[in-house]
C-alpha positions as CSV (number, residue, x, y, z in Angstrom):
1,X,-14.9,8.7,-11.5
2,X,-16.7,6.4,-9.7
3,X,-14.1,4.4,-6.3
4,X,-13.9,0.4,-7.4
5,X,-13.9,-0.9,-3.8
6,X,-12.1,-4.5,-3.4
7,X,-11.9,-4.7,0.2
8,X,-13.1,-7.4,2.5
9,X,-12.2,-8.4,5.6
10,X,-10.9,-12.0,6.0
11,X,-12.5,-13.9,8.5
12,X,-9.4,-16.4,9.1
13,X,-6.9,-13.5,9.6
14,X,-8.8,-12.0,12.8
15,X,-10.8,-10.1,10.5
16,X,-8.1,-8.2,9.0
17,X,-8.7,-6.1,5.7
18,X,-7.2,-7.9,2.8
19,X,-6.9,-7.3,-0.9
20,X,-5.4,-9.6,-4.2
21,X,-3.1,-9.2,-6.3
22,X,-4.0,-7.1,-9.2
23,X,-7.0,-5.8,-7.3
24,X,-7.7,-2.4,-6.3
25,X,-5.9,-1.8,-2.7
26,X,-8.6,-0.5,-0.3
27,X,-6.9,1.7,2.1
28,X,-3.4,3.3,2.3
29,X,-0.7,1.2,4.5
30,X,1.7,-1.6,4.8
31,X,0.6,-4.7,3.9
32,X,1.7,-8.1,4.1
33,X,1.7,-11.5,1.6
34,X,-0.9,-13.9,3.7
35,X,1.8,-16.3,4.9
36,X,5.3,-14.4,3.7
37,X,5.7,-12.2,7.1
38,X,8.9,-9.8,6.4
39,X,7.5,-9.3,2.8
40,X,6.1,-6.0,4.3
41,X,5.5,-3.1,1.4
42,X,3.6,0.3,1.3
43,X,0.6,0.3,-1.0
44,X,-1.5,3.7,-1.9
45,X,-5.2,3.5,-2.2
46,X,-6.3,3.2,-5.4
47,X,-3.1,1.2,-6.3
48,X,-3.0,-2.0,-7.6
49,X,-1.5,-4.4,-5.5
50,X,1.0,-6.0,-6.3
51,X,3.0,-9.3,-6.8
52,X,4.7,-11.2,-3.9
53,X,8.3,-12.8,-4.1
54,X,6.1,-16.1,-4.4
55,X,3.4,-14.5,-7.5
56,X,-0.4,-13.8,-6.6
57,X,-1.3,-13.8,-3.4
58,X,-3.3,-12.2,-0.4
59,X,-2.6,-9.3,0.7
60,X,-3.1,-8.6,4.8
61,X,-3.5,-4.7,5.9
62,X,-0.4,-4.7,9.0
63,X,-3.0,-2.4,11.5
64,X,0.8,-2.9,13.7
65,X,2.9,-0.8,12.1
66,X,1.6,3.1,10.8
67,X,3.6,6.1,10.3
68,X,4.7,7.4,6.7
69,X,7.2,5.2,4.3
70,X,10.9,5.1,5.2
71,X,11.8,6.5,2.0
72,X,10.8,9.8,1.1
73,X,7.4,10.7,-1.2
74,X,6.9,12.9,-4.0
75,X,4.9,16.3,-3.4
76,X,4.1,19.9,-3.3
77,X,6.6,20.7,-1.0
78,X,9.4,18.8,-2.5
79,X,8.5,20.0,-6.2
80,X,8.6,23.0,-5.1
81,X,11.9,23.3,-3.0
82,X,13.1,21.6,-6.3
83,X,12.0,24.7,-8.8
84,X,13.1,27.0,-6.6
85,X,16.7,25.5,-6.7
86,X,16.3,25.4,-10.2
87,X,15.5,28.9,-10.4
88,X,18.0,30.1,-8.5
């Protein structure tokens, strides 16, 4: 399957990697609604991005803040700890 690629860097946000709603998001991480700060959400590659509290926007990659998602993720580990419960 060929990667749709909707990343470019806007040039009035410091050159920051930004993506619109309903587009493609480029790179994993939090991003932000251009203008909305505290709107902060987690967005997968290959997901689409979404809709802010305000509709479509422009989405702003946070390069401030890293680290994995407060809540936790689905996996192998987790899938498997869960089977194994199951199992007994």
């Amino acid at each position: 399957m060929k990667k749709i690629s909707s990343a470019h860097r806007n040039k009035s946000s410091d050159s920051r990697l930004a993506a619109r709603t309903g587009s493609h998001c480029p790179a994993n991480g939090f991003w932000v609604p251009e203008g909305q700060p505290g709107q902060t959400v987690f967005v997968f590659e290959g997901s689409i991005m979404p809709m802010s509290g305000l509709g479509a926007t422009l989405w702003l990659l946070d390069e401030t803040i890293s680290g994995p998602p407060a809540y936790p993720l689905p996996g192998p580990q987790r899938s498997y700890a869960m089977a194994r419960s199951l199992v007994g």
